[in-house]
PDB file as gemmi writes it, atoms N, CA and C in Angstrom:
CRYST1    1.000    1.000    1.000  90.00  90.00  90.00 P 1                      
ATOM      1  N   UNK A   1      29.716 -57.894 -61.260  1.00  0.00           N  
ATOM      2  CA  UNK A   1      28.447 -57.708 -61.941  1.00  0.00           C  
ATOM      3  C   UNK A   1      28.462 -58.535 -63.213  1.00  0.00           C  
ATOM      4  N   UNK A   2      27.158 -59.627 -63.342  1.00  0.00           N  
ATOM      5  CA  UNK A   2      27.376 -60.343 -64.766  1.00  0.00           C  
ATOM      6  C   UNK A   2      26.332 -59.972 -65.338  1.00  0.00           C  
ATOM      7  N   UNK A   3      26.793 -59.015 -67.284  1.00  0.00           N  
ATOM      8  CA  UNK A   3      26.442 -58.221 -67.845  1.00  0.00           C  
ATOM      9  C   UNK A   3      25.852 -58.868 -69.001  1.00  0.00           C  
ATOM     10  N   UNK A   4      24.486 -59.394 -69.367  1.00  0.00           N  
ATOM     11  CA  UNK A   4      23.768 -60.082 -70.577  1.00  0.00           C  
ATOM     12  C   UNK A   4      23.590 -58.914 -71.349  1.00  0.00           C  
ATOM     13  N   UNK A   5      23.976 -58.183 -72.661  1.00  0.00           N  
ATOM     14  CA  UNK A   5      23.060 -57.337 -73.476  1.00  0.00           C  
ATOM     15  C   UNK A   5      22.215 -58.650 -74.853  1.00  0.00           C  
ATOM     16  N   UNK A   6      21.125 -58.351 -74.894  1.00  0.00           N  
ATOM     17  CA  UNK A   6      20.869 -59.278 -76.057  1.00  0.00           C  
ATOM     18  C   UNK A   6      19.997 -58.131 -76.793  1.00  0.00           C  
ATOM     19  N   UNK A   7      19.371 -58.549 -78.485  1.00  0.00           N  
ATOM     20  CA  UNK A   7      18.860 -57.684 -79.180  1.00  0.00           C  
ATOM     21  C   UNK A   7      17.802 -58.476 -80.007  1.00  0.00           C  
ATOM     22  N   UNK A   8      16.758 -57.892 -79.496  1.00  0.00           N  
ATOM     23  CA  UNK A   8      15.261 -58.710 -81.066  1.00  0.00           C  
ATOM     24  C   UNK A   8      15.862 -58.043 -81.738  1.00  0.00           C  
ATOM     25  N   UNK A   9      15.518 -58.392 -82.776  1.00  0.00           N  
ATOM     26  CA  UNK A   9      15.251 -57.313 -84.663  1.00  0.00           C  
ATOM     27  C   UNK A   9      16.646 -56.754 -84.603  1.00  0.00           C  
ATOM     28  N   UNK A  10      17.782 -56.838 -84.041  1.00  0.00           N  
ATOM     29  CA  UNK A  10      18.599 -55.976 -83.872  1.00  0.00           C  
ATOM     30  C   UNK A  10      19.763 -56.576 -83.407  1.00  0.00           C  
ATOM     31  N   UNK A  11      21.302 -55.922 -83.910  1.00  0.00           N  
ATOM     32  CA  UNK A  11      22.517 -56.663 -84.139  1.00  0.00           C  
ATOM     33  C   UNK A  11      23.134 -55.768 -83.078  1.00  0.00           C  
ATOM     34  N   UNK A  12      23.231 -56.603 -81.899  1.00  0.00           N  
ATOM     35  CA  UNK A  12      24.440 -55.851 -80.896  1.00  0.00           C  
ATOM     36  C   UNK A  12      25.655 -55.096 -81.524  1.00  0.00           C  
ATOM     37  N   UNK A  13      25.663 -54.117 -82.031  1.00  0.00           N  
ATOM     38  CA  UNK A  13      26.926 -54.057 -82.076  1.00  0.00           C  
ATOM     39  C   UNK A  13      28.026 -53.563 -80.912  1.00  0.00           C  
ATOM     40  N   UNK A  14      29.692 -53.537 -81.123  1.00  0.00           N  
ATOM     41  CA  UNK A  14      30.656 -53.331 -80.273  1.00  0.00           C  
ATOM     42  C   UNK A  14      29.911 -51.507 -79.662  1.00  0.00           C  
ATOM     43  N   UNK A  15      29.739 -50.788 -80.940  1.00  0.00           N  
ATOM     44  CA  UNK A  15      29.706 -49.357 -80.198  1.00  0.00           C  
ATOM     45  C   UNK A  15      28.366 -49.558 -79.384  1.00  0.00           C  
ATOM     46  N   UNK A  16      27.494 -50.170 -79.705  1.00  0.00           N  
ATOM     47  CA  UNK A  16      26.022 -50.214 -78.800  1.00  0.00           C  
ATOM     48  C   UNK A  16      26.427 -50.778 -77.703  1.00  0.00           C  
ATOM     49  N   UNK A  17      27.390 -52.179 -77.590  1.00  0.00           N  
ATOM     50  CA  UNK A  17      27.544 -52.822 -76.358  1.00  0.00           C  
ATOM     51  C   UNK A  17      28.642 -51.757 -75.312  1.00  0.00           C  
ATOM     52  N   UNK A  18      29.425 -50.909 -75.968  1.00  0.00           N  
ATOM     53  CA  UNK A  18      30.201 -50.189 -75.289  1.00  0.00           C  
ATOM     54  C   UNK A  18      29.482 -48.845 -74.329  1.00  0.00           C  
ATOM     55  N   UNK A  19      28.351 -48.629 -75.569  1.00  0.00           N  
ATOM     56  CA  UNK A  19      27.500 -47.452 -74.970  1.00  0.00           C  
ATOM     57  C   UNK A  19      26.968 -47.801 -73.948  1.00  0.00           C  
ATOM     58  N   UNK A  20      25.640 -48.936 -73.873  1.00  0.00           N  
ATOM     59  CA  UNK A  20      25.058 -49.686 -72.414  1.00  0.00           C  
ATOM     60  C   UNK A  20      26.122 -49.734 -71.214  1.00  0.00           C  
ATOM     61  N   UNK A  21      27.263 -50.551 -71.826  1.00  0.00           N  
ATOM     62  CA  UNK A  21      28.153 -50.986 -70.046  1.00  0.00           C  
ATOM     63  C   UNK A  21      28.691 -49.494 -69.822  1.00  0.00           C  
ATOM     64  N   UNK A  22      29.286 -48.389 -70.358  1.00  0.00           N  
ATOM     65  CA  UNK A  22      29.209 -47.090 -69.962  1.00  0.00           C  
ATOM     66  C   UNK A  22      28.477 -46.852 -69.139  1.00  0.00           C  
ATOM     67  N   UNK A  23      27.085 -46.460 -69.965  1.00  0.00           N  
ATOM     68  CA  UNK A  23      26.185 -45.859 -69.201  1.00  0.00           C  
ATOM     69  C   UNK A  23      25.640 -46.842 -68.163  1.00  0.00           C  
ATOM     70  N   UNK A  24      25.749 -48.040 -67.746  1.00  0.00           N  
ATOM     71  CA  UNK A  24      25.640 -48.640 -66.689  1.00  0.00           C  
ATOM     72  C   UNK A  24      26.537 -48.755 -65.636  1.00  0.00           C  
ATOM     73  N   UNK A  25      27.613 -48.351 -65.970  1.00  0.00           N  
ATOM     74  CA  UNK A  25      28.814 -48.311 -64.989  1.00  0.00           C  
ATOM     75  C   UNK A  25      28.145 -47.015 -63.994  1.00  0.00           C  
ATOM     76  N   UNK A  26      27.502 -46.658 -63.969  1.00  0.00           N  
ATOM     77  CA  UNK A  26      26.772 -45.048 -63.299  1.00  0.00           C  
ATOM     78  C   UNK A  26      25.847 -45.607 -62.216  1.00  0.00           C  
ATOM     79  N   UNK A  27      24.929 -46.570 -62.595  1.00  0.00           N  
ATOM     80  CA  UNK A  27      24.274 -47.481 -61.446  1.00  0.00           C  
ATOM     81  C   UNK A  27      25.163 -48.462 -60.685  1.00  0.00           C  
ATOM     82  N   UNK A  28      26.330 -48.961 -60.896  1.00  0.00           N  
ATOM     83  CA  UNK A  28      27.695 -49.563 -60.257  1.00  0.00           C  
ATOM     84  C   UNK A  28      27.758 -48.825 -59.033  1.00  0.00           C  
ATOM     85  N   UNK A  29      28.354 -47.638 -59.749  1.00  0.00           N  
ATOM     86  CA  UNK A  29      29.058 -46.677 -59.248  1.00  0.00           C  
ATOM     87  C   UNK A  29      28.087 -46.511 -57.877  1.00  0.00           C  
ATOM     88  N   UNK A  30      26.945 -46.110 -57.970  1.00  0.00           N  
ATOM     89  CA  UNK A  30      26.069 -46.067 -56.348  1.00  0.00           C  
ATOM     90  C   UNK A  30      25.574 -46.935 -55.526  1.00  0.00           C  
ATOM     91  N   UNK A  31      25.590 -48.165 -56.072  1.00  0.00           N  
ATOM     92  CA  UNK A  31      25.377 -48.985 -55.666  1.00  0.00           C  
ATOM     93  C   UNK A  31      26.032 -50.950 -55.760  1.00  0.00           C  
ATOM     94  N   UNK A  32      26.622 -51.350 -54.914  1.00  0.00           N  
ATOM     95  CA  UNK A  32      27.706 -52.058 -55.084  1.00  0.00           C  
ATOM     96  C   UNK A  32      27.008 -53.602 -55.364  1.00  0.00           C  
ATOM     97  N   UNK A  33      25.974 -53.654 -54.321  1.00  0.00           N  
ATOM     98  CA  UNK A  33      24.999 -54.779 -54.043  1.00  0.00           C  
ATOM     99  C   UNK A  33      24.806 -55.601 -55.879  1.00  0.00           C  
ATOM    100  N   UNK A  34      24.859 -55.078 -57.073  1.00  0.00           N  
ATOM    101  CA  UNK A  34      24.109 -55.209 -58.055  1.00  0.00           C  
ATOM    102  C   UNK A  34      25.100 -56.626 -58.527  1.00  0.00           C  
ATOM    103  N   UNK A  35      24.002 -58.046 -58.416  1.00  0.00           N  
ATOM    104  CA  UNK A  35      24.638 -58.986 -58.870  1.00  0.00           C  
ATOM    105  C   UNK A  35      24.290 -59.546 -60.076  1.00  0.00           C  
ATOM    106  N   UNK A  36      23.246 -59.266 -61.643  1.00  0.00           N  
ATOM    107  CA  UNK A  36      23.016 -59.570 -62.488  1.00  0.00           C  
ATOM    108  C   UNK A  36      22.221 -58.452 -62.640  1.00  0.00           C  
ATOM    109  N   UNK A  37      22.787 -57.951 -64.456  1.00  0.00           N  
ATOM    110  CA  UNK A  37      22.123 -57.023 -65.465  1.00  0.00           C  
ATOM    111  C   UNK A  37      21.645 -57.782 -66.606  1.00  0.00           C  
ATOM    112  N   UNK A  38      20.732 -57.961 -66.774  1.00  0.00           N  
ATOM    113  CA  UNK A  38      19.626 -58.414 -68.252  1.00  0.00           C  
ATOM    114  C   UNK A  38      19.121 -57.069 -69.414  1.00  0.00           C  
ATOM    115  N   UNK A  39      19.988 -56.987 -69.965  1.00  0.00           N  
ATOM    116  CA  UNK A  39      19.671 -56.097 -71.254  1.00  0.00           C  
ATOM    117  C   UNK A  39      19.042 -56.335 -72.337  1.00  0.00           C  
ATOM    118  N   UNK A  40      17.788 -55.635 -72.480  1.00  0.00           N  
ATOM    119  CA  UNK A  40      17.417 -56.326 -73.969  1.00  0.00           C  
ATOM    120  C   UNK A  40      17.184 -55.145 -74.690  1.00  0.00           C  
ATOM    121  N   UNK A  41      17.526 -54.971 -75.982  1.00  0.00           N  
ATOM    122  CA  UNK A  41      17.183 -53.893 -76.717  1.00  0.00           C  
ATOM    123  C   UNK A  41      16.320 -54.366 -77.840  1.00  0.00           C  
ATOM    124  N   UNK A  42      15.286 -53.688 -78.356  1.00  0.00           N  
ATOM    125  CA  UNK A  42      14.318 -54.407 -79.670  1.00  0.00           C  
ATOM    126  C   UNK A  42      14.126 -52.975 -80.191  1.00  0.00           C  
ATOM    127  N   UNK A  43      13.408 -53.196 -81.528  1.00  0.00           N  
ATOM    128  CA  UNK A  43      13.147 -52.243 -82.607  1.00  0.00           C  
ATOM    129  C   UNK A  43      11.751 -53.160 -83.150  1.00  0.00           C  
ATOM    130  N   UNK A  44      11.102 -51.746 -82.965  1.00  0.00           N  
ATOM    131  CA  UNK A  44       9.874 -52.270 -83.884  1.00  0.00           C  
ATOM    132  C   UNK A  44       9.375 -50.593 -84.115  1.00  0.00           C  
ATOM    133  N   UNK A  45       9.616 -51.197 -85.873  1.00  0.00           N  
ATOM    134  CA  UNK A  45       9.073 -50.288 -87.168  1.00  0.00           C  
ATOM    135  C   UNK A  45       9.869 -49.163 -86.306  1.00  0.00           C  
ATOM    136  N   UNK A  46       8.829 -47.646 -85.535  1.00  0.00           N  
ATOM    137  CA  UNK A  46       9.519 -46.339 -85.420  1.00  0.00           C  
ATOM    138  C   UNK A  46       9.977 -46.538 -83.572  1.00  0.00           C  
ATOM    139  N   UNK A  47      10.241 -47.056 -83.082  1.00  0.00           N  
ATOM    140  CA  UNK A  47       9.600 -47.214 -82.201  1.00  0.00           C  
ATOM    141  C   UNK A  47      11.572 -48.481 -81.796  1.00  0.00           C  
ATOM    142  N   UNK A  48      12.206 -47.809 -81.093  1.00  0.00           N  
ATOM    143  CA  UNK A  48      13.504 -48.230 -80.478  1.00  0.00           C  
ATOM    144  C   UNK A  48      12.744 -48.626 -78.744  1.00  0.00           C  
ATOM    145  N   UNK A  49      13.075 -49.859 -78.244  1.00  0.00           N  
ATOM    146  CA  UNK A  49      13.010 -50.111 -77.186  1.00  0.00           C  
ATOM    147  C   UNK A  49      13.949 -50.626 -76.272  1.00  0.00           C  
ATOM    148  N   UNK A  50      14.076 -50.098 -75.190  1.00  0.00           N  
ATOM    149  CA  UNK A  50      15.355 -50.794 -74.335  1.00  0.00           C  
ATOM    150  C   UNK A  50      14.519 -51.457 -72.827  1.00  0.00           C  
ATOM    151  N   UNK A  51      15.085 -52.422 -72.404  1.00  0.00           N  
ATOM    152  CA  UNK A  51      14.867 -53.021 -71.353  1.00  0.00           C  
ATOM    153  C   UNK A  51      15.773 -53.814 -70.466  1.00  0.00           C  
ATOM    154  N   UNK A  52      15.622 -53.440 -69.335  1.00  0.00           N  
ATOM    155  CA  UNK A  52      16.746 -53.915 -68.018  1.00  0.00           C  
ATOM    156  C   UNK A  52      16.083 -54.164 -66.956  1.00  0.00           C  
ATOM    157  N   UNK A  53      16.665 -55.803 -66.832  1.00  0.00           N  
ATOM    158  CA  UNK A  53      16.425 -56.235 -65.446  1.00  0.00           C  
ATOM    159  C   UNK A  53      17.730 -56.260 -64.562  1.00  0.00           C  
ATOM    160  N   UNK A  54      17.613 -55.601 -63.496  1.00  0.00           N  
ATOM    161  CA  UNK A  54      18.554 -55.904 -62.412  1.00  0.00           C  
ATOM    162  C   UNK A  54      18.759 -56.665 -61.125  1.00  0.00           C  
ATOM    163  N   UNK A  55      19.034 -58.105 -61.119  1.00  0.00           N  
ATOM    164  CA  UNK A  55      18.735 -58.421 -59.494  1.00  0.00           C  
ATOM    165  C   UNK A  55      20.014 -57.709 -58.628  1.00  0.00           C  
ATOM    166  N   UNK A  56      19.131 -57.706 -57.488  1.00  0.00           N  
ATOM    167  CA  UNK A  56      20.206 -56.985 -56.460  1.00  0.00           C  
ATOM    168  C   UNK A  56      20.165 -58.014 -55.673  1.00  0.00           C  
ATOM    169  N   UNK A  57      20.735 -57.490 -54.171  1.00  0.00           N  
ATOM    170  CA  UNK A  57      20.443 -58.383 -53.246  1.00  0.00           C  
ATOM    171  C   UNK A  57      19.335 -57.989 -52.318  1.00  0.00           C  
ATOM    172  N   UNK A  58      18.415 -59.443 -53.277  1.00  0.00           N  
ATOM    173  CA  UNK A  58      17.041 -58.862 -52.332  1.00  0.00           C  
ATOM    174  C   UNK A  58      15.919 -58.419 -53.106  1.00  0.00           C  
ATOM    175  N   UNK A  59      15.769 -58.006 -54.017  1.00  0.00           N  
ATOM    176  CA  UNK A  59      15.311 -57.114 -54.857  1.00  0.00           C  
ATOM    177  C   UNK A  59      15.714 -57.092 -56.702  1.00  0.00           C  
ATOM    178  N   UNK A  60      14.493 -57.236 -57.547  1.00  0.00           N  
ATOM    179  CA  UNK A  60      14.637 -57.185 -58.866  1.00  0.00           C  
ATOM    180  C   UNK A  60      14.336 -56.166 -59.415  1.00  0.00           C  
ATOM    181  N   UNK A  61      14.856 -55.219 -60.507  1.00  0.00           N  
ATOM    182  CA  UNK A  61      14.513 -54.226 -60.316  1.00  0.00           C  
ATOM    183  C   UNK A  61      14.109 -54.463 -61.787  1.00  0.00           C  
ATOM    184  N   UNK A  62      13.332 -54.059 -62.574  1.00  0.00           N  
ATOM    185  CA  UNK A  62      12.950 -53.981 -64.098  1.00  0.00           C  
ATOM    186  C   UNK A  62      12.294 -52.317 -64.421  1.00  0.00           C  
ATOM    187  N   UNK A  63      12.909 -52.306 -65.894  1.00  0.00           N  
ATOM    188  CA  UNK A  63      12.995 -51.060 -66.039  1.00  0.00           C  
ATOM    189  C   UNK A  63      12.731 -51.216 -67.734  1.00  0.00           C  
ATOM    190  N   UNK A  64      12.084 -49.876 -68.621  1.00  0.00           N  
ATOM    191  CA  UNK A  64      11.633 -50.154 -69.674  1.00  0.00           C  
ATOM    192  C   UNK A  64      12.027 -48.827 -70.630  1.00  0.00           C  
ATOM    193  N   UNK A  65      12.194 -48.206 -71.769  1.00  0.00           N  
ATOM    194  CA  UNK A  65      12.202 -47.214 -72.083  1.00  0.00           C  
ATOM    195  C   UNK A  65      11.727 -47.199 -73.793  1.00  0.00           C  
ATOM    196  N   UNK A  66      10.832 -46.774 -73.822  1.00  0.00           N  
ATOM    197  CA  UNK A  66      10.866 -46.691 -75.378  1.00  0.00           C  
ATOM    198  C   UNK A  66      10.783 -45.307 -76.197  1.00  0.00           C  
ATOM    199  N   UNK A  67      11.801 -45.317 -77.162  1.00  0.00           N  
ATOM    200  CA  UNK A  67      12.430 -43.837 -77.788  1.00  0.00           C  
ATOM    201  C   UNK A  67      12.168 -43.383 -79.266  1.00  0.00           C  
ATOM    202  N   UNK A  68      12.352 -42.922 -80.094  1.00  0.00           N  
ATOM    203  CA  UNK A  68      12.239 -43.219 -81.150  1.00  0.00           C  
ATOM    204  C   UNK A  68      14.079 -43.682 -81.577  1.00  0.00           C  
ATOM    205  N   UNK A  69      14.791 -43.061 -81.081  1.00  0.00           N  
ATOM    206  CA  UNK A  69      16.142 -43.107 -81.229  1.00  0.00           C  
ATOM    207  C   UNK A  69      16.737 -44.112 -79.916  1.00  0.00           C  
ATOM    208  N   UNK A  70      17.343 -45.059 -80.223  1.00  0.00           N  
ATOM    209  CA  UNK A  70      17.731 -46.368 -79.966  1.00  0.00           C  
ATOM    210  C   UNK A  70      18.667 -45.904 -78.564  1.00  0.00           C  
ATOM    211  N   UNK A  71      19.795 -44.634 -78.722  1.00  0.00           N  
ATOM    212  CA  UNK A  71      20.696 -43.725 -77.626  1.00  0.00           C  
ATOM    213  C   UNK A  71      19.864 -43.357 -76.974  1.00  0.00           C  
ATOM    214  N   UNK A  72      18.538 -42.949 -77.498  1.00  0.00           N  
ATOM    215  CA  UNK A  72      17.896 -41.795 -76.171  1.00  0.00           C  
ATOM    216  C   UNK A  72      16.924 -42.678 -75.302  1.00  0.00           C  
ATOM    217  N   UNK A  73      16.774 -43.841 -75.660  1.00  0.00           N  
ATOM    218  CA  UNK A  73      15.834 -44.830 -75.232  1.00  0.00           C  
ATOM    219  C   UNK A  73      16.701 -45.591 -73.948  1.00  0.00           C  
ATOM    220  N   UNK A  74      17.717 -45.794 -74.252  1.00  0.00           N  
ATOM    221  CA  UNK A  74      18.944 -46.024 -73.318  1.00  0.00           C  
ATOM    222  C   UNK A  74      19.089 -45.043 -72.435  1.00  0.00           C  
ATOM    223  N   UNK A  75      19.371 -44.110 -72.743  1.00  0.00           N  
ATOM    224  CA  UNK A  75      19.802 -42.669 -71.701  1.00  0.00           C  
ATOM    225  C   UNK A  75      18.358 -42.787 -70.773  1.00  0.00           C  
ATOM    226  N   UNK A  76      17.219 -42.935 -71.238  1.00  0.00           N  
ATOM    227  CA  UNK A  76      16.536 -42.454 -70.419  1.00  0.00           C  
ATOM    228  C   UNK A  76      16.059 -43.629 -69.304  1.00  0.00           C  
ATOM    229  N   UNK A  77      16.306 -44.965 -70.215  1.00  0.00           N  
ATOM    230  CA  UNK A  77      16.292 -46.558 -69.239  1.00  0.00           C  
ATOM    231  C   UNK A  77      17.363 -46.237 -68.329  1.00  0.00           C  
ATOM    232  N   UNK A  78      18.726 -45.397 -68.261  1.00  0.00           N  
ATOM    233  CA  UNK A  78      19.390 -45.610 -67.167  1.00  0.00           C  
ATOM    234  C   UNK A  78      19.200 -44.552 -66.440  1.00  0.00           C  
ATOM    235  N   UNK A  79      18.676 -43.062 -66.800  1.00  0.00           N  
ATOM    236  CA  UNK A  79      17.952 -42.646 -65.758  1.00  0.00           C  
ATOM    237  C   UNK A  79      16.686 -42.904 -65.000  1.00  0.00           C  
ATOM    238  N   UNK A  80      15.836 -44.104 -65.248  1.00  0.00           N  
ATOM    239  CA  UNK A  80      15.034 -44.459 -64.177  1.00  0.00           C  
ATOM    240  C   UNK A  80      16.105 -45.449 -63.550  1.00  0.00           C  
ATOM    241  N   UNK A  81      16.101 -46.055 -64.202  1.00  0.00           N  
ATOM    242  CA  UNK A  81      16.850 -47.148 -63.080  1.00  0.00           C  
ATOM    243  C   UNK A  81      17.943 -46.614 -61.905  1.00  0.00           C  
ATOM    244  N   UNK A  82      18.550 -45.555 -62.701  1.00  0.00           N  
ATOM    245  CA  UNK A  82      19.253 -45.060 -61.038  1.00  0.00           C  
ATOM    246  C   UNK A  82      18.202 -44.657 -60.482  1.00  0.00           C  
ATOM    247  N   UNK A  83      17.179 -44.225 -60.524  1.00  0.00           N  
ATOM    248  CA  UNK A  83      16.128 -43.555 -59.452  1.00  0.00           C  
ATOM    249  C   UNK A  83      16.036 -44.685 -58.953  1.00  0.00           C  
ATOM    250  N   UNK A  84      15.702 -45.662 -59.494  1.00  0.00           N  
ATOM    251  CA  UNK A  84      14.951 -46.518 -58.731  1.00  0.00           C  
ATOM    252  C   UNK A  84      15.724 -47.862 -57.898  1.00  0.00           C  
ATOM    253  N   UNK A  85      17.196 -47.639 -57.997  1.00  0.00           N  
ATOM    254  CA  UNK A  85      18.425 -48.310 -57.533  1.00  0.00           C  
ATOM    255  C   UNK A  85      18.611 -47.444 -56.252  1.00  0.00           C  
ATOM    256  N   UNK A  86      18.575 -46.033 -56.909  1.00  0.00           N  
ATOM    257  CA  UNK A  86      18.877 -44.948 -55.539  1.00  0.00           C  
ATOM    258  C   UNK A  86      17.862 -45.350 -54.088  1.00  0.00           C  
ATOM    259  N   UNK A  87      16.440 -45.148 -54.775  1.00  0.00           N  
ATOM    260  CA  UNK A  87      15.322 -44.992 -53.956  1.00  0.00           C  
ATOM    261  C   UNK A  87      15.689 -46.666 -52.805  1.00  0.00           C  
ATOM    262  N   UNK A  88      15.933 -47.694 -53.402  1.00  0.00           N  
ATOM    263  CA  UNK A  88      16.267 -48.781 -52.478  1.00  0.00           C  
ATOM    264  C   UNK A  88      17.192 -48.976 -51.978  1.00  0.00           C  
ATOM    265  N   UNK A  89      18.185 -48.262 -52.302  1.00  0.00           N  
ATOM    266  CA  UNK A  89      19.596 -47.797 -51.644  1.00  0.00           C  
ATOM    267  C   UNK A  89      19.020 -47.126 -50.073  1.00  0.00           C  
ATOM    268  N   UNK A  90      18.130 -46.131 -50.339  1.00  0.00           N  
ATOM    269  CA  UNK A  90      17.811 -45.562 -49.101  1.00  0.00           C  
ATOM    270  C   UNK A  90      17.041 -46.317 -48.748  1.00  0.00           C  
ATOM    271  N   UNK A  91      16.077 -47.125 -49.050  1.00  0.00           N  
ATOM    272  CA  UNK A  91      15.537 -48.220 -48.024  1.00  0.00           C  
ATOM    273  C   UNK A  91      15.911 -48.788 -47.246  1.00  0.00           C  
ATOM    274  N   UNK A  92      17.017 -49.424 -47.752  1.00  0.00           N  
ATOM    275  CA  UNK A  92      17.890 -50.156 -47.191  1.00  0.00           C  
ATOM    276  C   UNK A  92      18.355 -49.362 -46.405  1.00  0.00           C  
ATOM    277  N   UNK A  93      18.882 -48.318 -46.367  1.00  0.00           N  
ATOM    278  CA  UNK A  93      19.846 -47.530 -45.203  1.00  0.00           C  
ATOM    279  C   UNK A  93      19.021 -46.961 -44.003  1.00  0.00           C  
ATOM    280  N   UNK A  94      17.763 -46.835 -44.614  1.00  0.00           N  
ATOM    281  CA  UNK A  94      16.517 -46.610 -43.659  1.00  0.00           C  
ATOM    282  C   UNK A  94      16.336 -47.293 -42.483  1.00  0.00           C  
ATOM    283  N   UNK A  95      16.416 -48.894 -43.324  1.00  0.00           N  
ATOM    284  CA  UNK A  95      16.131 -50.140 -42.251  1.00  0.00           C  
ATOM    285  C   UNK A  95      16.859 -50.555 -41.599  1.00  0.00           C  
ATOM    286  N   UNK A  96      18.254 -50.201 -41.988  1.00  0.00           N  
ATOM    287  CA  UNK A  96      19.188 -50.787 -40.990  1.00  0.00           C  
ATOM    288  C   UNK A  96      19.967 -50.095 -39.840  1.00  0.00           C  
ATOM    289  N   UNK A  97      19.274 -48.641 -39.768  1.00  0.00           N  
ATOM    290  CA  UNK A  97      19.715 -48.023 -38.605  1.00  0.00           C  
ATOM    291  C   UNK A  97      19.003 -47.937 -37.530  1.00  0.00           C  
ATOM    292  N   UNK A  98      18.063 -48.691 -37.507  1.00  0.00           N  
ATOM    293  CA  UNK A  98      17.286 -49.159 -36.387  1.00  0.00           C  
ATOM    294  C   UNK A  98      16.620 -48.080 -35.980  1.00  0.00           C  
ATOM    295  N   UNK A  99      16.138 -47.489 -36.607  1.00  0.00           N  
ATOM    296  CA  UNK A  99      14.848 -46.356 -36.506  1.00  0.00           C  
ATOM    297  C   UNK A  99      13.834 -46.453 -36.974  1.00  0.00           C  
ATOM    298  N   UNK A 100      12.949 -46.252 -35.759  1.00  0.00           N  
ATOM    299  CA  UNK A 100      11.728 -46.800 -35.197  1.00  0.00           C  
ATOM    300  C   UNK A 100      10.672 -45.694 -35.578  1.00  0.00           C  
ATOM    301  N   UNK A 101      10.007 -45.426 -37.302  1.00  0.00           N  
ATOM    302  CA  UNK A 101       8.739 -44.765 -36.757  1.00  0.00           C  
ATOM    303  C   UNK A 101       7.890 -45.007 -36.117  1.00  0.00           C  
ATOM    304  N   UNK A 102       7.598 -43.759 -35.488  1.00  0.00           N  
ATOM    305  CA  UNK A 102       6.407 -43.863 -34.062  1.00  0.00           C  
ATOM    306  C   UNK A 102       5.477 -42.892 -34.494  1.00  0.00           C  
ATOM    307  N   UNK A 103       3.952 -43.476 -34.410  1.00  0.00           N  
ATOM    308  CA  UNK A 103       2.682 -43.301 -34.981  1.00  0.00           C  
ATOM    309  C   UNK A 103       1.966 -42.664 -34.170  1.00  0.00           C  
ATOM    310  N   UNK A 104       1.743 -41.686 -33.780  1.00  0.00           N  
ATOM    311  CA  UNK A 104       0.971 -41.200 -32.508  1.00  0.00           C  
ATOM    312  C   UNK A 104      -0.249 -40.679 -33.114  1.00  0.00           C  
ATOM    313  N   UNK A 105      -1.098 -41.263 -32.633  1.00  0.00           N  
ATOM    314  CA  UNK A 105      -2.575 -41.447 -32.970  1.00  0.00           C  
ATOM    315  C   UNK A 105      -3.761 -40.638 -31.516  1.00  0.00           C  
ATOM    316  N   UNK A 106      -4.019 -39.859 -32.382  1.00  0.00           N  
ATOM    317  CA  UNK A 106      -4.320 -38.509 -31.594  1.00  0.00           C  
ATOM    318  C   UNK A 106      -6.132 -39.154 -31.576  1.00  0.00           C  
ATOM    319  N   UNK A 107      -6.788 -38.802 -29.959  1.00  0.00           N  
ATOM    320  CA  UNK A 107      -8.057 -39.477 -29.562  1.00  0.00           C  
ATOM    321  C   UNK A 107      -9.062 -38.406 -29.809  1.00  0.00           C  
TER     322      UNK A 107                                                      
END                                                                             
């Protein structure tokens, strides 16, 4: 997985960059496919924002969170994004077992 964090208005630091790849190691963890993370974190005035793009294979996933607190804006960007890593996880597992919905259309 190759891991970009970058920051508007705002100085990466070591404990911020340690906190993100943490809490991203959790979307890893379910899903293996994940070949580039785009992190951006910004601050404007009250108002902490986090943002992540993920390509997978196949699929980009972008994700947004804005907090007043810079941690909780994060926490809550990596709980959508596992939803939404999960939810194509099962797509994928959907499609490849070769099951066929069948539409029966009543006259």
């Amino acid at each position: 997985m190759n891991l970009q964090i970058s920051g508007h208005h705002l100085e990466i630091t070591p404990a911020i960059h340690a906190y993100v790849t943490g809490k991203l190691e959790r979307v890893t963890r379910h899903f293996d496919n994940v070949i580039d993370v785009n992190v951006i974190l910004s601050v404007d005035k009250l108002k902490q924002k986090a943002e992540v793009t993920v390509h997978l294979s196949g699929k980009d996933v972008f994700v947004e969170a804005i907090d007043e607190d810079l941690y909780a804006a994060v926490d809550s960007l990596v709980d959508k994004l596992d939803r939404q890593v999960q939810k194509h996880k099962q797509k994928l597992q959907d499609h490849h077992r070769g099951q066929k919905i069948s539409h029966i259309v009543k006259d």
